[in-house]
C-alpha positions in Angstrom: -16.2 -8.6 -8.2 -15.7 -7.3 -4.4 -17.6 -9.0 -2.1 -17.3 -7.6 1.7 -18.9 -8.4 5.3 -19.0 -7.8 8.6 -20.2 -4.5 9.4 -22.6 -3.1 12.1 -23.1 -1.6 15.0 -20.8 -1.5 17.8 -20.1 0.4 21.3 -17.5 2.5 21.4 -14.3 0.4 22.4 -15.5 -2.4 20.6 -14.0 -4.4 18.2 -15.4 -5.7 14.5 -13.5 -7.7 12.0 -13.9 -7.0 8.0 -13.5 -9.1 5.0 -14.0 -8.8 1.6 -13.4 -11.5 -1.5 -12.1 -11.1 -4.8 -13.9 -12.8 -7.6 -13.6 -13.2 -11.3 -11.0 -14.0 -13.5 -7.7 -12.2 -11.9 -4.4 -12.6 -13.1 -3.2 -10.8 -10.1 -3.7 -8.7 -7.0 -1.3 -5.6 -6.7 -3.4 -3.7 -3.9 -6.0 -4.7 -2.0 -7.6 -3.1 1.1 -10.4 -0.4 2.9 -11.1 3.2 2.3 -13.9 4.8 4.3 -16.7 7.2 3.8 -18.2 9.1 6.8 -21.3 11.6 6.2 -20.2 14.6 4.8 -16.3 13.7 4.1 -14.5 12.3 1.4 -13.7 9.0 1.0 -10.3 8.0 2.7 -8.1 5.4 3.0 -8.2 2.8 6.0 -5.8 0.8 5.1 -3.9 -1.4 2.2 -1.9 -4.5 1.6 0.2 -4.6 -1.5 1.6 -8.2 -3.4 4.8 -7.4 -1.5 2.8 -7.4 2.0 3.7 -4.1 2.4 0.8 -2.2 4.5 -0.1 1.4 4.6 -2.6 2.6 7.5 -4.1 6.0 8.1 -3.0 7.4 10.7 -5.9 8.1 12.9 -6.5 4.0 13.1 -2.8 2.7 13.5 -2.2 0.9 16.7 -5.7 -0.1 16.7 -6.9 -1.5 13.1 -4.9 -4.5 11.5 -5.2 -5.7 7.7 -4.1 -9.4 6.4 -4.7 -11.2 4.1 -7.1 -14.4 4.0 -6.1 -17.9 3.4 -7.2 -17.2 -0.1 -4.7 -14.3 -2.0 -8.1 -13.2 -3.2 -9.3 -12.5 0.6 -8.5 -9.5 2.8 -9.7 -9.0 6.3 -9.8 -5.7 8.3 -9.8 -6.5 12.3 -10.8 -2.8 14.4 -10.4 -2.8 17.8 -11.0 -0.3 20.4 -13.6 1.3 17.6 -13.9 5.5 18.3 -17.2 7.4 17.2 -15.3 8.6 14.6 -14.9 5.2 12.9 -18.2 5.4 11.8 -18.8 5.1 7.9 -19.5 2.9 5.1 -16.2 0.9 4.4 -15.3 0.1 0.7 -12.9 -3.0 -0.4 -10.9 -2.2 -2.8 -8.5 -4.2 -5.1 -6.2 -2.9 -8.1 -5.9 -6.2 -10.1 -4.7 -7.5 -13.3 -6.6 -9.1 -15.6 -7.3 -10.3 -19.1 -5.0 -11.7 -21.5 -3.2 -8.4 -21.9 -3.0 -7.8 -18.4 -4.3 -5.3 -17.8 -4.8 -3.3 -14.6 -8.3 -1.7 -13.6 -10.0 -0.6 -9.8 -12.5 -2.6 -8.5 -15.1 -1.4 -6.0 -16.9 -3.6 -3.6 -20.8 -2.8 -2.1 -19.8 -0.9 1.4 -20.6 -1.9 4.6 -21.5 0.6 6.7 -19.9 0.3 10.8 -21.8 2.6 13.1 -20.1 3.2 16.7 -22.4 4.5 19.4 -20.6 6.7 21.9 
């Protein structure tokens, strides 16, 4: 249902862009955005984008990560710049939709893509 690209490896200070695609039959998109894994940790968030465009980043990547959203409502995009060892993990999309004919809410999960960023 999540479909994301654009991971890999990158020096540390460079830059990589994210995206990810919503598929399926969705009524709506209420949230929609990145949560990280490194070794070891918990899964946090990165950053999301609500239906209001509202956005809310970690702290640790504000001033250098940017969400938006695609051309498509279905499409969210992740640009990191000026990428820090510490960036490294596997990035999951995720969307809170609606769907069905009761509308009904449920998580969606995409793959991960795992960024690695060599000091």
């Amino acid at each position: 249902q999540l479909q994301a690209s654009g991971g890999g490896l990158v020096q540390a200070g460079g830059s990589l862009k994210l995206s990810c695609a919503a598929s399926g039959v969705i009524l709506g998109i209420n949230v929609m955005g990145w949560y990280r894994q490194a070794p070891g940790k918990q899964r946090e968030l990165v950053a999301v984008i609500n239906s209001s465009g509202a956005i809310n980043y970690a702290d640790s990547v504000k001033g250098r990560f940017t969400i938006s959203r695609g051309n498509a409502q279905t499409q969210v995009n992740l640009q990191m710049n000026t990428l820090e060892s510490e960036d490294t993990a596997v990035y999951y999309c995720y969307a809170d939709v609606t769907v069905g004919l009761r509308g009904s809410r449920e998580h969606y999960w995409g793959q991960g893509t795992l960024v690695t960023v060599s000091s």
